[in-house]
PARO-241526 format. One line per 4 residues: number of its first residue (from 1); for each residue x, y, z of C-alpha. Coordinates in steps of 0.1 Angstrom, whole numbers. Example, Ala and Ser with C-alpha at 12.3 -4.5 7.8 and 13.67 -1.06 7.14 Angstrom:
1) 123/-45/78 | 137/-11/71
//
This chain:
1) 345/-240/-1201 | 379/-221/-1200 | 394/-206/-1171 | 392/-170/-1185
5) 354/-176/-1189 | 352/-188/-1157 | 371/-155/-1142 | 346/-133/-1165
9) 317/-149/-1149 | 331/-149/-1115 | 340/-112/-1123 | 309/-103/-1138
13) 286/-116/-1108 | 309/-95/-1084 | 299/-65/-1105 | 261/-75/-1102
17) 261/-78/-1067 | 282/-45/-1058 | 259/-28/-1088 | 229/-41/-1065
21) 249/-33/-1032 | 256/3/-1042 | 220/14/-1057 | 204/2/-1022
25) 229/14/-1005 | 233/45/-1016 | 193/52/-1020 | 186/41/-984
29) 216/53/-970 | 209/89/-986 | 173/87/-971 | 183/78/-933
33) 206/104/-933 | 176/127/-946 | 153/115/-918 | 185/119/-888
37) 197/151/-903 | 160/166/-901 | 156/154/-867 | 186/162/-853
41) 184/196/-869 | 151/205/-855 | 162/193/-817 | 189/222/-821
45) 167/244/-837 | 185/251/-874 | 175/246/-902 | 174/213/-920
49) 195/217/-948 | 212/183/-960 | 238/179/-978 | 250/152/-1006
53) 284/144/-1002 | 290/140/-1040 | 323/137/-1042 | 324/111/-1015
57) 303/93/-1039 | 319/98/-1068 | 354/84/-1053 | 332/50/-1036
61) 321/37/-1064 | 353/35/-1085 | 368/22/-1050 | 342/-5/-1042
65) 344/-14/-1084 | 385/-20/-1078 | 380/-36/-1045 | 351/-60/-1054
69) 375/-70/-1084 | 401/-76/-1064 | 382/-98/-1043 | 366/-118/-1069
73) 402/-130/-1079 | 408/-155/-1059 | 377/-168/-1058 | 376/-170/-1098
77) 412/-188/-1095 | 397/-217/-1075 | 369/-221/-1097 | 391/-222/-1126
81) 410/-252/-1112 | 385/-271/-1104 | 373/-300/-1135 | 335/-296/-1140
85) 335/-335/-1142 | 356/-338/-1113 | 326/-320/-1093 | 303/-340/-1114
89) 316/-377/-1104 | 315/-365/-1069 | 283/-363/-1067
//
């Protein structure tokens, strides 16, 4: 296997996991803040009108894309080093 596969692999598991990471995330997150936001609301006595910060949204997922790929780089380095029969001998 060639290091650039190796990198694409590393790079593409990243990309599952944030994918994975941000769909929960978001979904769960979205309904907490529901939940608080109609409880706090109703202990002040206004009305419970949530809002979606959509830009804020719009801006993290490019951000955690660049920063999950930058984070896999190193990572995807070492594994292209490495000799899969070197591992293989060790064990």
């Amino acid at each position: 296997m060639l290091g650039r596969q190796l990198r694409a692999i590393v790079a593409v598991q990243s990309l599952t996991l944030l994918a994975v990471g941000l769909l929960l995330g978001i979904a769960l997150g979205t309904a907490a803040g529901r939940v608080a936001w109609a409880l706090v609301a109703d202990s002040l006595g206004v009305a419970p009108r949530p809002v979606l910060p959509t830009l804020a949204l719009a801006l993290l997922v490019p951000a955690a894309v660049l920063a999950a790929l930058l984070l896999a780089v190193l990572p995807a380095r070492r594994a292209a080093r490495v000799h899969a029969s070197a591992i293989l001998a060790a064990d």
